[in-house]
N, C-alpha and C positions, 0 to 999 in steps of 0.2 A: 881755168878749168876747161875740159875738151868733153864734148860732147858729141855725141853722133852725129853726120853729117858736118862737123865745124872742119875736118881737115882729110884728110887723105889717109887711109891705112898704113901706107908707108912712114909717112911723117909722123904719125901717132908711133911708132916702135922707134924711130931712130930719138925720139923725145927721149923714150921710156930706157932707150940703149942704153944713150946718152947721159941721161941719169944716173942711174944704176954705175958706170965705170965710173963716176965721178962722188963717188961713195955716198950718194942718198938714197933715202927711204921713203920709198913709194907703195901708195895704197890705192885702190881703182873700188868702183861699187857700177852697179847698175839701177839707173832713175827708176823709180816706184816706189809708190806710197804702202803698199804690205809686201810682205817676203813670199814671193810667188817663184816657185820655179819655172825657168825657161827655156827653152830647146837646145841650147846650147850646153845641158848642164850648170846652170850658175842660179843662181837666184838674186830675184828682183830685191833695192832694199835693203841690201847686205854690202858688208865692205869685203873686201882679201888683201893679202900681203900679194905685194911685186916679188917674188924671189928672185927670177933669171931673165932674161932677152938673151932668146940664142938665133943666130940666123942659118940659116940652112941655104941648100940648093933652091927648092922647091917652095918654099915659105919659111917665115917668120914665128917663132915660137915667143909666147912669153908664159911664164910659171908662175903660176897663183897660189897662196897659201889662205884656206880657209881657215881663220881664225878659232872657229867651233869645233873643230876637227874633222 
């Protein structure tokens, strides 16, 4: 499990790349005990689907699927 602070931004997408090409299913959440939203748009507490890692020029994308719609 990867946690905030346990590795490098980088290395956390090449994981998730990494995965993803090698035909697994990955799910991500953010730690908290009630479903709070936070500045990022996401909410605490909650799970989402991995859909895509795309890399870019400029930054690293990854696509989240809210379960709830």
């Amino acid at each position: 499990m990867l946690t905030k602070g346990s590795t490098g931004s980088a290395a956390v997408f090449e994981i998730i790349h990494r995965a993803l090409n090698g035909g697994m299913v990955l799910t991500c959440g953010i730690a908290g005990q009630v479903e709070a939203y936070v500045d990022d748009g996401l909410y605490a507490a909650h799970s989402y689907s991995i859909l895509r890692a795309e890399e870019e020029v400029l930054r690293n994308r990854v696509k989240l699927r809210n379960p709830w719609g």
